[in-house]
N, C-alpha and C positions, 0 to 999 in steps of 0.2 A: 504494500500500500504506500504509495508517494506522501509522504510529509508533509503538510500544511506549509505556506511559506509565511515568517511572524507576521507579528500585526504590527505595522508599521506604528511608531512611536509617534504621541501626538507631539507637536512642538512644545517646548514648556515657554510659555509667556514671560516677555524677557521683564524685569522690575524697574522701575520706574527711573530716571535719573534727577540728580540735580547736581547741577554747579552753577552758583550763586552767579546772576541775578536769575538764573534760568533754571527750570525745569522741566523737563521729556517722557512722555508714560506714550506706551501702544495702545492706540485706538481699533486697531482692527489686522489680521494677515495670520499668517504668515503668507506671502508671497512663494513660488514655487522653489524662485531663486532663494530663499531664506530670509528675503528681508520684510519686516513688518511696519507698517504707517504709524510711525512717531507725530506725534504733536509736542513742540516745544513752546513754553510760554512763559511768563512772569506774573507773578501775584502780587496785588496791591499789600502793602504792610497794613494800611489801616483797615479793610474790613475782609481781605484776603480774598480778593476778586480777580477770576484770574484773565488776562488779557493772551491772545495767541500774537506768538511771533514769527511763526511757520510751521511747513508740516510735510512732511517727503518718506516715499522708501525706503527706510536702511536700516541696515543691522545695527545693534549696538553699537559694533565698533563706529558706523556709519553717522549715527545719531552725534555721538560725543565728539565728532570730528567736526559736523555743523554748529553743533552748539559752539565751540571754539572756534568756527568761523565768522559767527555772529558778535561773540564778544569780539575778537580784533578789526571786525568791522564797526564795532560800535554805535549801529544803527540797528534796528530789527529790520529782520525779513520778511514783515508783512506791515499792513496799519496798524495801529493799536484801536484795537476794535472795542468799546465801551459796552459792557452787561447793559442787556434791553434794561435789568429790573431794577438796575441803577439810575436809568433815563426817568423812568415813570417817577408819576405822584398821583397821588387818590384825586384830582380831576379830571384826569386822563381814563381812568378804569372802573368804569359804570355798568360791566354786566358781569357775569360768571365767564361767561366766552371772554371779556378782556384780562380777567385775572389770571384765566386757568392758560391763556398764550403768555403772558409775562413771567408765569412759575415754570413752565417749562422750558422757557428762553434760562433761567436763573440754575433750571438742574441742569442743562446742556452744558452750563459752563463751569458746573460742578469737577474736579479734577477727582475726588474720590468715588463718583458714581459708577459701577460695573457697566457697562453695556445692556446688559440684562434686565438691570436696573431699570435705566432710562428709559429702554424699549417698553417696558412693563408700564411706566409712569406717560408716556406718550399714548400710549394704547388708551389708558383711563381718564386720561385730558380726552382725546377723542369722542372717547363714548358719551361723556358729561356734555360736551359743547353739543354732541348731537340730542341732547335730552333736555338741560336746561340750560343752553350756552345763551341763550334770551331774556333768563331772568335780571332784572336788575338787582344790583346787588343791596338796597337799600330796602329793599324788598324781602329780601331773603329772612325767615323767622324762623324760629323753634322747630315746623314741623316739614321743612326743608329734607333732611333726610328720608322722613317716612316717605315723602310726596317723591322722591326722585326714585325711590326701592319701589315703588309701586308704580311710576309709568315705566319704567326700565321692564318690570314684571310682565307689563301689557304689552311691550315690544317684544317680550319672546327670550328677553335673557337669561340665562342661568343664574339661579339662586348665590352661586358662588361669586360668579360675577357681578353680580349687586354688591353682595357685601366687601368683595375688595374694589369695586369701583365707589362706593361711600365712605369708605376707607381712607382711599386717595383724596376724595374732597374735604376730608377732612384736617388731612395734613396742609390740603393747599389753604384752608382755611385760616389755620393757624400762623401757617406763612404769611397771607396776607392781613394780617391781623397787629403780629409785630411789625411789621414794615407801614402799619396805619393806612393801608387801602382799602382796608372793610371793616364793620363794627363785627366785637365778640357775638357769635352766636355758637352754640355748641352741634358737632354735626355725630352721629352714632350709629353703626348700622341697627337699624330697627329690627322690631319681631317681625319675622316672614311666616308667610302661611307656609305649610311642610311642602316639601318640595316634590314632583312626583318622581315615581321611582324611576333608576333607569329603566329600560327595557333591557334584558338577559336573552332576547331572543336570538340566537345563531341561526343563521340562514343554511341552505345547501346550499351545494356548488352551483345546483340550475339555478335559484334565488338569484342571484351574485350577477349570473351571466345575463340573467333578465334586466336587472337594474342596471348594468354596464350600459346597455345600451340606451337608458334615459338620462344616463349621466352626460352635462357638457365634457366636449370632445377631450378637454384640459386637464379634466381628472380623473376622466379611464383609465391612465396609468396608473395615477398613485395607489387606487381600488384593487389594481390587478398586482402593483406588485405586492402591496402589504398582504390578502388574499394569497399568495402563491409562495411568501417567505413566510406570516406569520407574525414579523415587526410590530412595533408599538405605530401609529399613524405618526408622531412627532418625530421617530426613529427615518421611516420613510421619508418626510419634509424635509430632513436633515441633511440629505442624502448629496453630496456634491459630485461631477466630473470624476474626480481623484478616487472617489470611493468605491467605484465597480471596478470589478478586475475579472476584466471579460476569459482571459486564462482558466482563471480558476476556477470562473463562473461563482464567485464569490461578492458581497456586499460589504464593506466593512464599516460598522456602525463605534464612529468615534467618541461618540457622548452619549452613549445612552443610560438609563435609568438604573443600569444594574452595572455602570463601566463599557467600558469598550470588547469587541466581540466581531467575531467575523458569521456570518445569513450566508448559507449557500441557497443559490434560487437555481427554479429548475431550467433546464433546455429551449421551456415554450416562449420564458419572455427574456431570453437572450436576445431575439434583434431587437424586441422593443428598447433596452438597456445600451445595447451598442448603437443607436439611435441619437440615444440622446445624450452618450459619455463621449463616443470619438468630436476629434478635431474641436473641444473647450476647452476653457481654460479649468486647468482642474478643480480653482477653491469655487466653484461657479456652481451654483447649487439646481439640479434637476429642476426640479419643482417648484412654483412660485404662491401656492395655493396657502392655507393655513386652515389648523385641526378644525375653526366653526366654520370655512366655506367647505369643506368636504363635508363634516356632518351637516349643515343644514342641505346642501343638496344631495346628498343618501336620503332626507327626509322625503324630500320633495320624488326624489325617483320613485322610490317604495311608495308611494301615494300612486304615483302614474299608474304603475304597473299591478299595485294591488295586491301587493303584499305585503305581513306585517314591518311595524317600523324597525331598523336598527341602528346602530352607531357604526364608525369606524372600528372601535374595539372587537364587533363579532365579527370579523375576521380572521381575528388572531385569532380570536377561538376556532374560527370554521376549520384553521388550519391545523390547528391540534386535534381537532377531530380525525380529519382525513390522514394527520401522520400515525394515529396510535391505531384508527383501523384498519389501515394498510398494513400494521406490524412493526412499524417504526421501532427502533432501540429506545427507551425512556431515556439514559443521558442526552441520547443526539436534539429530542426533541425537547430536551431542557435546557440544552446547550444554543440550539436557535433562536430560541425563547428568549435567553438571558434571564434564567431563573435556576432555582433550585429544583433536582428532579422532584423533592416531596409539594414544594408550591407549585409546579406544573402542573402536577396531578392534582392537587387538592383544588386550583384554582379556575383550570381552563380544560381541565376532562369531565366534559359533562354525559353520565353513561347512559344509554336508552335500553328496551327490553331487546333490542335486537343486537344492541353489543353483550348482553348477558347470556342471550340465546348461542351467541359465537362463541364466548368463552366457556359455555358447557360442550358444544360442539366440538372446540379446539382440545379440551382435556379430556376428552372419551371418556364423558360420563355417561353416555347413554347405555347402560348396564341393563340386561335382559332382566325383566321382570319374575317373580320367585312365583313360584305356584303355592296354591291353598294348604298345599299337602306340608310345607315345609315351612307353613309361620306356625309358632308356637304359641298356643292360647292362654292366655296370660286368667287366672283363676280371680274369684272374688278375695279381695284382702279377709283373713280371719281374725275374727272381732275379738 
């Protein structure tokens, strides 16, 4: 049996630099070539605001060789660009929509925010301005939270997403609060009504192939490959250029929920895969979709098609299914998984009487029945 070849080592993200008046943190890469996008800048001493001074490709060594360029040059390499939330004053910011663009302009130039972070806090600026980005903010009273968890409820979002998108408003609140652009009001994710359950329904295969086809054309793949490997759907989205290894016929899933792990997929969606991997650039990610536009359109397909609802997760289950009735090895199929073979089974084997009917089949219990003559009549208990 040919050897696995490893798993290619993620890059370690290189730490942040400083030499005085400058300091340089990675915003995003690694590059193929090894170099990742540095941002180099200066922070105000008085309120520790930080201004950009440029921002380029390069490795470490790369970075502290500009940054020394800069100093002997003695000018910055960019303008000095002033914080939006510096510019502002409480005349200027008269609705939730103006506060919630001024707080996000104020985390953007946060130097300790993760990426994740900010993506996180960008997302729930969105949602807000598209909910109550109209209210005026002199307006705004007590029962502000309940009233935003309860149209967000009517537009259809997730109970979770309420409460960390009132979450967020409430940080922005307080933000703008010290800074004297809104009066104290207190914001607090409110009592929601119970949320309904998910759906646990796994589909079959013909299921799957039905709704493929009322799916737009954009996310037939992500459907088929999670479907055919079993991945988590964020696992899928995640998926860049550099990660298929058409050779191997392998996925390599560099972040996932349980660490990094290499998905062999099968033969059938190799050209879809070498489609969309050859001739990109590798950090260049497949997919451009996200976990609520797939699930909300599996909704809408399974409507078309008329059959029950499911998520992107029955999937992964479909696919456990179809590996353990096939006779799949339990490691391999906890190994794809990115679980433990005892949470594979406990979590994503769901058994029906037809897989119970196989395993009496497969263990040759079907033993000829004993005749009348040879059961032993069992006497009345004596009293």
């Amino acid at each position: 049996m040919p050897l696995e070849s490893p798993m290619p080592a993620r890059p370690k993200r290189p730490e942040p630099l400083r030499i005085d008046p400058y300091r340089a943190r990675v915003i995003r890469g690694p590059r193929e070539d090894g170099a990742w996008y540095w941002r180099v800048e200066t922070y105000d001493q008085g309120d520790g605001g930080a201004t950009s001074r440029g921002a380029g490709w390069w490795t470490r060594k790369g970075a502290i060789e500009a940054i020394h360029g800069f100093i002997r040059a003695g000018e910055p390499a960019a303008p000095k660009r002033r914080r939006q939330s510096d510019t502002v004053s409480a005349s200027t910011i008269r609705t939730v929509r103006d506060l919630l663009e001024v707080w996000v302009a104020a985390m953007e130039d946060r130097p300790d925010l993760r990426p994740h972070t900010l993506l996180h806090y960008q997302g729930a600026a969105r949602r807000l301005v598209d909910v109550i980005g109209d209210w005026a903010l002199a307006a705004v009273g007590p029962d502000a939270s309940t009233d935003t968890a309860r149209m967000m409820l009517r537009r259809g979002a997730a109970h979770s997403t309420v409460r960390v998108t009132v979450n967020v408003m409430a940080s922005v609140w307080v933000w703008g609060v010290d800074r004297g652009l809104c009066r104290a009001v207190r914001w607090r994710v409110p009592q929601l009504p119970d949320a309904p359950r998910s759906s646990r329904y796994t589909p079959s295969a013909e299921d799957v192939r039905r709704v493929l086809l009322a799916l737009p054309a954009e996310l037939r793949g992500v459907v088929t490959v999670q479907a055919s490997t079993g991945m988590r759907i964020s696992e899928v989205l995640a998926l860049t250029a550099g990660d298929v290894d058409l050779e191997a016929q392998v996925l390599v899933v560099r972040d996932g929920k349980t660490g990094a792990r290499r998905v062999s997929y099968p033969p059938g969606i190799a050209g879809l895969l070498a489609g969309l991997a050859r001739d990109r650039d590798p950090t260049e990610r497949l997919y451009r979709a996200t976990v609520n536009s797939v699930n909300n359109a599996l909704a809408r397909a399974c409507k078309a098609v008329g059959v029950p609802r499911w998520t992107s997760h029955a999937h992964r289950r479909l696919a456990v299914q179809l590996m353990y009735r096939g006779g799949a090895d339990v490691g391999a199929v906890a190994s794809q998984l990115g679980h433990s073979e005892a949470t594979a089974l406990r979590h994503y084997r769901e058994v029906t009487d037809a897989d119970r009917q196989r395993a009496v089949a497969i263990g040759g219990l079907d033993l000829e029945a004993v005749g009348e003559a040879s059961v032993i009549p069992i006497g009345r208990p004596r009293r």
